[in-house]
VOBA-1610 file (N, C-alpha, C; in pm, whole numbers, padded with zeros to 5 digits, always signed):
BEGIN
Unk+02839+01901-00789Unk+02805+01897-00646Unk+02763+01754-00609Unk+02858+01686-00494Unk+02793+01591-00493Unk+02704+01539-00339Unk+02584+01480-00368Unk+02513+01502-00288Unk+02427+01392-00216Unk+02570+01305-00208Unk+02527+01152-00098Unk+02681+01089-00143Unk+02713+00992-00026Unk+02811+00906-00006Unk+02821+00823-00079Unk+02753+00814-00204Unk+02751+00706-00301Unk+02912+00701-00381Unk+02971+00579-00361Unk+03082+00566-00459Unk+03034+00504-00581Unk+03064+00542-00705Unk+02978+00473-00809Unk+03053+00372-00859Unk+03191+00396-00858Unk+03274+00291-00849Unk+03249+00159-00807Unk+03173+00184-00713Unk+03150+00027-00606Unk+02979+00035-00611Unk+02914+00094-00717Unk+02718+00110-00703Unk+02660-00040-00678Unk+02718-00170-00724Unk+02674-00242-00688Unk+02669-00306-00560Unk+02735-00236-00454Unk+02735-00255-00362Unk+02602-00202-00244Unk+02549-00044-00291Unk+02463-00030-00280Unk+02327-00133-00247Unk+02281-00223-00192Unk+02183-00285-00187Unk+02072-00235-00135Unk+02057-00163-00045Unk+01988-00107+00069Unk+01922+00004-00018Unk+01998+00072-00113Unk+01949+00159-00174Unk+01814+00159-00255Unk+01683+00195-00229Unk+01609+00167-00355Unk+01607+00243-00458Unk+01592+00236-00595Unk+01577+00268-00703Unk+01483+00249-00789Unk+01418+00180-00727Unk+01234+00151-00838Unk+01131+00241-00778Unk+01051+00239-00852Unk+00940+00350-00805Unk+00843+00355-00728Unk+00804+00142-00693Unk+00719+00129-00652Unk+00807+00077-00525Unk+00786+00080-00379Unk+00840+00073-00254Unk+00706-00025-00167Unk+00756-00168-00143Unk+00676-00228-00053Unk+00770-00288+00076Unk+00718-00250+00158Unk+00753-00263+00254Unk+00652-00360+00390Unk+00683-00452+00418Unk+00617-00571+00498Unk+00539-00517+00622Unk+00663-00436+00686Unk+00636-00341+00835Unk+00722-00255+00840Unk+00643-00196+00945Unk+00707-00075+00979Unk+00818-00124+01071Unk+00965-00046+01027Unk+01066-00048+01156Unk+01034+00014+01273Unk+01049-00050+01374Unk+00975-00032+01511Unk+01082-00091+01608Unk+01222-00066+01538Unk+01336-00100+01641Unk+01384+00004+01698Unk+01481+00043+01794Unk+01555+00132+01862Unk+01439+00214+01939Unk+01440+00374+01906Unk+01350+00437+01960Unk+01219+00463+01866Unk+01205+00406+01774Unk+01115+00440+01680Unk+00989+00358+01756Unk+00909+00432+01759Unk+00745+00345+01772Unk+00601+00386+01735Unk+00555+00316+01727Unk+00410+00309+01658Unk+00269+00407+01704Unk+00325+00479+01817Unk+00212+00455+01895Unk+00190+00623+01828Unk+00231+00684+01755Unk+00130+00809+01746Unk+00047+00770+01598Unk-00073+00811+01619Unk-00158+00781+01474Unk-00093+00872+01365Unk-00085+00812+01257Unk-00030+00903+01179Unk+00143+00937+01123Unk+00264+00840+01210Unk+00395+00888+01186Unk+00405+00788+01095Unk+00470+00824+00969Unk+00523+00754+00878Unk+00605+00649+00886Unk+00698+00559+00809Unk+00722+00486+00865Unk+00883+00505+00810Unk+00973+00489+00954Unk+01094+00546+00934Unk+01205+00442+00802Unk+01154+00401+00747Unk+01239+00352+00613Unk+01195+00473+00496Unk+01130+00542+00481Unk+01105+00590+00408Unk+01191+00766+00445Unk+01220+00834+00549Unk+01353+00916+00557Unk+01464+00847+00549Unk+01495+00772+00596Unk+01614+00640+00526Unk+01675+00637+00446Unk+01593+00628+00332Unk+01626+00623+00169Unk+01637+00761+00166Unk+01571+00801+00193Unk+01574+00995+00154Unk+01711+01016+00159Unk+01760+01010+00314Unk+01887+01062+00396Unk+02015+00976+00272Unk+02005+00857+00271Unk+02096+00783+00235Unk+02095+00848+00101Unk+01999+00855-00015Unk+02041+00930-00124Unk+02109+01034-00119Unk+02018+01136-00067Unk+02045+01267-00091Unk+02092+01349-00003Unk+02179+01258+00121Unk+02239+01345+00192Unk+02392+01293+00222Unk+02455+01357+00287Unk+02602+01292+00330Unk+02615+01293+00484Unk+02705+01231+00538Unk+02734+01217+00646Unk+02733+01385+00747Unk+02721+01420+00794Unk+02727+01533+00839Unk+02651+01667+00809Unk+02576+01670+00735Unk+02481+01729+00668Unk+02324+01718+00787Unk+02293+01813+00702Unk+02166+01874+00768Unk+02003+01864+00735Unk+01986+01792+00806Unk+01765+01760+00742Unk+01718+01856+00852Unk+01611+01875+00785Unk+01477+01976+00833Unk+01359+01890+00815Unk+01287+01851+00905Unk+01128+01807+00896Unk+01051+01862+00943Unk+00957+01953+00870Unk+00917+02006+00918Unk+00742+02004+00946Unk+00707+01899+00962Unk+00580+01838+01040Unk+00648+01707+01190Unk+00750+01733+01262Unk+00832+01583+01307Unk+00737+01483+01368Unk+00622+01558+01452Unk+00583+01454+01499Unk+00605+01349+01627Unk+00649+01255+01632Unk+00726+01159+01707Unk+00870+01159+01707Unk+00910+01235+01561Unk+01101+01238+01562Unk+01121+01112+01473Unk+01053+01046+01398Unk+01103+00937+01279Unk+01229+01007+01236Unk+01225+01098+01179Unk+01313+01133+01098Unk+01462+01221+01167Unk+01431+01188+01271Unk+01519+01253+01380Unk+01646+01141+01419Unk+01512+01084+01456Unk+01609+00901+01478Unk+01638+00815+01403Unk+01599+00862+01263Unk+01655+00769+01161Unk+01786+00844+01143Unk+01788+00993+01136Unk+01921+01112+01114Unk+02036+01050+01191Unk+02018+01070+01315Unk+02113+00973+01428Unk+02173+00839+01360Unk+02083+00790+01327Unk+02162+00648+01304Unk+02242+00679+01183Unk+02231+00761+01122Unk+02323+00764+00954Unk+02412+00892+00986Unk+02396+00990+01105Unk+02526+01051+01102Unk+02475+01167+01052Unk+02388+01217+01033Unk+02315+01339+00970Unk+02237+01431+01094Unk+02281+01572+01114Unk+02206+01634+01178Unk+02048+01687+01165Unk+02002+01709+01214Unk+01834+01733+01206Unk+01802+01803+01305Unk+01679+01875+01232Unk+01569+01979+01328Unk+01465+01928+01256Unk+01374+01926+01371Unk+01232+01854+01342Unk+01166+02012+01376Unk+01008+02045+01363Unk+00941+02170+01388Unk+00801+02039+01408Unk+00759+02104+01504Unk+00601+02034+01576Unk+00555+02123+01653Unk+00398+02167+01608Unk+00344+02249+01660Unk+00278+02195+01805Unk+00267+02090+01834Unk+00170+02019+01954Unk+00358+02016+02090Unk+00307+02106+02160Unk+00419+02074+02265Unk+00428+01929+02353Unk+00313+01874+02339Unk+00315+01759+02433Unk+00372+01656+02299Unk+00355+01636+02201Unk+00430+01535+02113Unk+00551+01570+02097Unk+00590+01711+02124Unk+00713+01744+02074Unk+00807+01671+02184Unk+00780+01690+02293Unk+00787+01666+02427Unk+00832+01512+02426Unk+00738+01475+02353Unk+00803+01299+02392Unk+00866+01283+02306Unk+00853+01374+02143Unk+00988+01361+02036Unk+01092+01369+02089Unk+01143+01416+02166Unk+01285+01453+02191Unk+01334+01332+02332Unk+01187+01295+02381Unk+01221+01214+02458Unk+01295+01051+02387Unk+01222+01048+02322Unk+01229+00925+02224Unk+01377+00917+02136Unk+01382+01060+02051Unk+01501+01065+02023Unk+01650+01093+02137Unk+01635+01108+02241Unk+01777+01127+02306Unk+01755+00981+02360Unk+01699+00867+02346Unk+01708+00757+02387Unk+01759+00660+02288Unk+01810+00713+02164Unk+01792+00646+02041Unk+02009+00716+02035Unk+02064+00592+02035Unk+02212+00618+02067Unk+02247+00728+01944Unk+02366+00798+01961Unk+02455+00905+01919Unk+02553+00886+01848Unk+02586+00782+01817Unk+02744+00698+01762Unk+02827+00836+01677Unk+02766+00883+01641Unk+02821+01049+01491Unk+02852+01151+01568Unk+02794+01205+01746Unk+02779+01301+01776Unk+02737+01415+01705Unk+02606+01392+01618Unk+02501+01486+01579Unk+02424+01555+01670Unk+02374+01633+01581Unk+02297+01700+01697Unk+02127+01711+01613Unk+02087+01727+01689Unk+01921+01687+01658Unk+01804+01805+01758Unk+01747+01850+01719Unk+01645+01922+01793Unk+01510+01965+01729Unk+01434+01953+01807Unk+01305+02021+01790Unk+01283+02119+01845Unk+01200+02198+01780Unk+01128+02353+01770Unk+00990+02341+01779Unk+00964+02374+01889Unk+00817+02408+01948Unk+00749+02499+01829Unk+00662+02524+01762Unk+00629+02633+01666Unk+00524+02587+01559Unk+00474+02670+01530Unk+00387+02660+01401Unk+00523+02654+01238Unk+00473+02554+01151Unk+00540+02549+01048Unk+00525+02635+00937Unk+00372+02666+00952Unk+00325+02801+00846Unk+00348+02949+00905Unk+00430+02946+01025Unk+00473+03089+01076Unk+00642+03117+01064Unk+00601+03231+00981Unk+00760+03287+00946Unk+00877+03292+01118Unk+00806+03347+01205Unk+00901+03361+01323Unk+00957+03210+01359Unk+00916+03095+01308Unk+00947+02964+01359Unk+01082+02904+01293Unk+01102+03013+01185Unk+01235+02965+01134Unk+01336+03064+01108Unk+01337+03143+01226Unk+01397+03249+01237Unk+01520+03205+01345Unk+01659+03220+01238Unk+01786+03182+01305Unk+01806+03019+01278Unk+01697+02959+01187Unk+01741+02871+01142Unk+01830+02770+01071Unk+01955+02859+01016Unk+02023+02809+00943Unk+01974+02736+00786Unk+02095+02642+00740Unk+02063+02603+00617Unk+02045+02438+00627Unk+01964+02375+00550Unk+01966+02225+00494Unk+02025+02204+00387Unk+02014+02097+00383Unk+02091+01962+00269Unk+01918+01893+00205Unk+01857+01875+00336Unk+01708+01783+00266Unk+01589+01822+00365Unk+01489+01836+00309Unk+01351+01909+00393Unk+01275+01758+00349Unk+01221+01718+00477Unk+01093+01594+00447Unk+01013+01697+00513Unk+00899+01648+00466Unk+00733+01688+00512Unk+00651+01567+00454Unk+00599+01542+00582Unk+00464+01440+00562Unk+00376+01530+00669Unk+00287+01597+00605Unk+00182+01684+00678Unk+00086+01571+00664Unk-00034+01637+00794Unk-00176+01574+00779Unk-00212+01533+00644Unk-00291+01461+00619Unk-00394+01413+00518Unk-00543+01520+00535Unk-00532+01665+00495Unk-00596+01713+00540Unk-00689+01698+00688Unk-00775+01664+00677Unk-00880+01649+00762Unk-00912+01495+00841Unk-00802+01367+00745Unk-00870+01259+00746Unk-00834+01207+00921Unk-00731+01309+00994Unk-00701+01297+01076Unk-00653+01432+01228Unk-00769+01404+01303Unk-00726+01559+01342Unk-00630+01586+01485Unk-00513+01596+01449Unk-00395+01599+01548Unk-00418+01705+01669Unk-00483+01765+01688Unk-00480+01891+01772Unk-00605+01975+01736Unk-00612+02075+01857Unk-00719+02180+01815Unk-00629+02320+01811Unk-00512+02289+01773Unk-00465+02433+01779Unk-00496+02426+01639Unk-00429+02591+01609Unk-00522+02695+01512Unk-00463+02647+01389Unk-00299+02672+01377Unk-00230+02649+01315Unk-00185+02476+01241Unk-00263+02413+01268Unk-00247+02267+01269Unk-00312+02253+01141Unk-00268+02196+01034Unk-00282+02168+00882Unk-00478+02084+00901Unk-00418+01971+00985Unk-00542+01871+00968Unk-00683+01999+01033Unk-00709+02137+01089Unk-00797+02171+01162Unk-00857+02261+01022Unk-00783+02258+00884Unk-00830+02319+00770Unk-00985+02316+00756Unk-01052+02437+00741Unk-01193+02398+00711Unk-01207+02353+00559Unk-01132+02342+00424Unk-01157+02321+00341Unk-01021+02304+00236Unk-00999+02201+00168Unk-00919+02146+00112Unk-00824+02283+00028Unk-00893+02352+00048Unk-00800+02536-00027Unk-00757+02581+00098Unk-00820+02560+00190Unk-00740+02621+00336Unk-00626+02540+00342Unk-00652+02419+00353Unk-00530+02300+00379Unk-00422+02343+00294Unk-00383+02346+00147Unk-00305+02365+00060Unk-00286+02480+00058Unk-00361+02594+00092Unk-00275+02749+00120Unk-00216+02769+00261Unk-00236+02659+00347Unk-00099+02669+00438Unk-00021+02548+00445Unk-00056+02477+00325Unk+00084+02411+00330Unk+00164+02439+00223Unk+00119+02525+00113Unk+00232+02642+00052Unk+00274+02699+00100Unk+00238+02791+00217Unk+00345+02842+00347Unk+00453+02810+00362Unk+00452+02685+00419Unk+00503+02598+00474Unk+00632+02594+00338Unk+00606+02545+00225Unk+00688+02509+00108Unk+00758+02650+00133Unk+00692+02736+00116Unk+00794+02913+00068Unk+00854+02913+00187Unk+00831+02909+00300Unk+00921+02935+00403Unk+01023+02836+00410Unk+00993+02716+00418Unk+01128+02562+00402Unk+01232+02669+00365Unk+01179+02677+00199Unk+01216+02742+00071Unk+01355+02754+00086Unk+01328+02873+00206Unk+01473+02984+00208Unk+01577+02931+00296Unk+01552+02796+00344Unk+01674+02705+00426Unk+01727+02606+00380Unk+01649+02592+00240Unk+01737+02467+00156Unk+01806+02515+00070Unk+01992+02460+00022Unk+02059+02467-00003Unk+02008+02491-00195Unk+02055+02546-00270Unk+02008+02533-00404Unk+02062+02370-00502Unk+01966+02294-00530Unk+02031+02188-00631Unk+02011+02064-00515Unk+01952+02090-00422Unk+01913+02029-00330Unk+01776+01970-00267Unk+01732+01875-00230Unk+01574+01782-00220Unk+01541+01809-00113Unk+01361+01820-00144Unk+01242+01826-00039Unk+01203+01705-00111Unk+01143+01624+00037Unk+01046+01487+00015Unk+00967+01578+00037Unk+00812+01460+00022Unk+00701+01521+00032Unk+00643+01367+00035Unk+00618+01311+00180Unk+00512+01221+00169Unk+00347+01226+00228Unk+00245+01228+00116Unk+00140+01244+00073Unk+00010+01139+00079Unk-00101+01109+00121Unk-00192+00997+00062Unk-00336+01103+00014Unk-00407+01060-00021Unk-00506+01102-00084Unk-00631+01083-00011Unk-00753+01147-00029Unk-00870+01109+00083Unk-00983+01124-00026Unk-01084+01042+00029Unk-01196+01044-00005Unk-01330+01139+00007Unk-01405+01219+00026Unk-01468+01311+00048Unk-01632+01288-00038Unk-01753+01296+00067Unk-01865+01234-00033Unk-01911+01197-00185Unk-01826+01075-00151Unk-01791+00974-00249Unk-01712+01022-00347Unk-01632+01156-00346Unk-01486+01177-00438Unk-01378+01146-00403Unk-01275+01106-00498Unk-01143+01100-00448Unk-01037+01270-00437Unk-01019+01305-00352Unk-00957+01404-00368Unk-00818+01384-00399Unk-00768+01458-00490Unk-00570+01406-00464Unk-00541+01463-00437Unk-00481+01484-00294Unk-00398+01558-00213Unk-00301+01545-00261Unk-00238+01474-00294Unk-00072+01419-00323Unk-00038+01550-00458Unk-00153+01534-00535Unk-00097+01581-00685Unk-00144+01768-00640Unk-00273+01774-00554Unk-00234+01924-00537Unk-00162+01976-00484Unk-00084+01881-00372Unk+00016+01983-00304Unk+00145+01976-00369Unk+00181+01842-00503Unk+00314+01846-00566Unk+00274+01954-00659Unk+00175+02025-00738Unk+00160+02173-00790Unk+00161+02284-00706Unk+00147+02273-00610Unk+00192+02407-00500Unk+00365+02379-00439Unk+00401+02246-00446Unk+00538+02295-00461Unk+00641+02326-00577Unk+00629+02282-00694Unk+00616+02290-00841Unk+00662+02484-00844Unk+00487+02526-00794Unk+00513+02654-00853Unk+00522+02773-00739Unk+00665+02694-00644Unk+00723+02746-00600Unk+00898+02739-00603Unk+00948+02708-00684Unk+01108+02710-00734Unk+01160+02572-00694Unk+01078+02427-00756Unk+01097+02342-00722Unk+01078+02249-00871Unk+01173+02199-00940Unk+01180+02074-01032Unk+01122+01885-00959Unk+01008+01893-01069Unk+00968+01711-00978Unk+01114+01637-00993Unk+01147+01577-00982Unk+01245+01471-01008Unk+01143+01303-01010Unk+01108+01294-00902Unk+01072+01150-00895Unk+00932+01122-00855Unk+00828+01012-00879Unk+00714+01012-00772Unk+00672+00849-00755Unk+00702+00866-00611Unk+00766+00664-00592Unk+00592+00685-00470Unk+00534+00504-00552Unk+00434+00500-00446Unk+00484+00343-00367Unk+00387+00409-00244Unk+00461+00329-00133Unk+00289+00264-00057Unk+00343+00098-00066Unk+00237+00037+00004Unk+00159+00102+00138Unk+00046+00059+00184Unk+00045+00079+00286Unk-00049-00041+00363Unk+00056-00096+00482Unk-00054-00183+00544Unk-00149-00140+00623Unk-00260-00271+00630Unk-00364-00224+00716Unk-00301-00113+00827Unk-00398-00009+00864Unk-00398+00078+00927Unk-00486+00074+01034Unk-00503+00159+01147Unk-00594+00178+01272Unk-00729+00144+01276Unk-00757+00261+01147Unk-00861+00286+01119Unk-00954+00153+01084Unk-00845+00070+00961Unk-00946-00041+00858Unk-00901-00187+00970Unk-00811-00164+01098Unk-00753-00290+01122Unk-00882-00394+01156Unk-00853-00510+01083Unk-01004-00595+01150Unk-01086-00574+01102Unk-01099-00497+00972Unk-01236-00460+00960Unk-01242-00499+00758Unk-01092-00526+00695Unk-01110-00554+00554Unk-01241-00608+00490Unk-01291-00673+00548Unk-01439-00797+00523Unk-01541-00594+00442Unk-01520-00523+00583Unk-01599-00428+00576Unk-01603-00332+00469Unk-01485-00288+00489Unk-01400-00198+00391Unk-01434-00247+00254Unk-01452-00409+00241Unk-01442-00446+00065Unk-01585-00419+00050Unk-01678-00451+00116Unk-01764-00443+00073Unk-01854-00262+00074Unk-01832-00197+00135Unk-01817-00069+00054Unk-01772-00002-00049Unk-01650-00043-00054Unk-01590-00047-00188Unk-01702-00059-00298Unk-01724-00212-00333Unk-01830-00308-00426Unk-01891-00241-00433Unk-02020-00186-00307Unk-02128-00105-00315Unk-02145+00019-00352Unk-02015+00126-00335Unk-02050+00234-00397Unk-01939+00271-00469Unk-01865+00186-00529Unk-01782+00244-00660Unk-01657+00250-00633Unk-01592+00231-00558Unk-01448+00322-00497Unk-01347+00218-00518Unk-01232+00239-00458Unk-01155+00141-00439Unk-01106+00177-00298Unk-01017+00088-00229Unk-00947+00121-00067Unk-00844+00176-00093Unk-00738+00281-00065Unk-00616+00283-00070Unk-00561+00208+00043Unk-00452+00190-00094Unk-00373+00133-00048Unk-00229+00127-00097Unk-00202+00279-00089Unk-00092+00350-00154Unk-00066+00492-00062Unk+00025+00514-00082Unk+00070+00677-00032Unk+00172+00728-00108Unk+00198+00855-00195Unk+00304+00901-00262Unk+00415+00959-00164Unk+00544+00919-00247Unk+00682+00983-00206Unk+00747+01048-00318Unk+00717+01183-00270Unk+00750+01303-00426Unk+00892+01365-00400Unk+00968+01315-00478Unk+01101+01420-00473Unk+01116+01537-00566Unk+01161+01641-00493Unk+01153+01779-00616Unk+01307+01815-00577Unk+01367+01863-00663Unk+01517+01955-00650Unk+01471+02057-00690Unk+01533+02182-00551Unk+01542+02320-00598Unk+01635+02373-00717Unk+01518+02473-00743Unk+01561+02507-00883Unk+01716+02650-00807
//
């Protein structure tokens, strides 16, 4: 089965492609319709690589946290169809705004779904994928909404990860078999522990009919939160033990 446009014949041609584990990246792409302005959207080189590996021209992604539509409008540009799922109607709202402004050259088709991601009725009549990304909340470290269903409104790091196993079992039954879920992840701090989000939620997808394949970490520049403020940040650090992140995981698993 083959499962990207790669000629291997010609692999050195490939440049664009990454293949190392560790991914630094200067900035965020912030050309076409892609932009910065919601706290929290990943940064669209990172579905990119996803799409370009592990998908083919005409093929089908599912994201199912979308957000702003990164992964909507990166789909568009490579010729790949997509459904994004966002529970907040007013972001969804400007997702789609953002993406039908972001040109068509493939005549794909692209849409978002108003809905909760941990509710079975939201992927009802959904069809099948080729590749599922999810970059959910960072638990708590960021709180997107006060609706109910919203990952980041978890009262406790077992709430968070028993609905975003949901989320994994339901994908589940729309991805193709022999076929990839991303999973991009960062980790949070919690009175004065490091929690790893990244590594509990790659064991809740694990032991749900999912082989790891890969786990690529990816820089991250100053952010909202620390912008202007590094001087500050280090010296907390020093004082009570820690270090800053300054990393976020990109976990690939193939269904078993």
């Amino acid at each position: 089965m083959k499962i990207n446009d790669i000629d291997m014949r010609k692999w050195k041609e490939y440049d664009e492609i990454i293949t190392d584990s560790l991914w630094i990246f200067p900035s965020r792409d912030n050309s076409g319709a892609h932009t910065p302005e919601y706290h929290g959207n990943f940064i669209p080189q990172i579905p990119r690589q996803a799409m370009l590996r592990f998908t083919r021209k005409g093929e089908s992604v599912l994201d199912v946290f979308a957000g702003l539509g990164t992964t909507l409008i990166e789909a568009r540009r490579l010729g790949r169809n997509a459904v994004g799922i966002e529970i907040n109607p007013s972001i969804a709202q400007r997702a789609m705004k953002l993406v039908n402004e972001e040109p068509n050259p493939y005549g794909v088709e692209t849409k978002i779904i108003i809905g909760d991601s941990t509710s079975p009725n939201t992927y009802e009549n959904l069809g099948s994928f080729q590749l599922i990304l999810m970059h959910p909340p960072y638990w708590d470290i960021i709180r997107f909404s006060e609706l109910e269903g919203d990952l980041s409104n978890a009262p406790t790091v077992d709430d968070f990860l028993d609905s975003f196993e949901k989320v994994v079992k339901l994908s589940r039954e729309h991805l193709d078999e022999g076929r990839y879920l991303v999973l991009v992840i960062g980790d949070k701090y919690t009175q004065g522990s490091w929690i790893p989000l990244g590594f509990y939620a790659m064991e809740r997808i694990m032991r749900n009919g999912y082989n790891l394949k890969s786990i690529v970490v990816k820089n991250i520049e100053e952010n909202r939160g620390k912008r202007g403020q590094y001087s500050l940040w280090r010296y907390r650090a020093l004082k009570h033990g820690y270090y800053i992140f300054k990393h976020e995981y990109v976990m690939f698993f193939e269904k078993l």
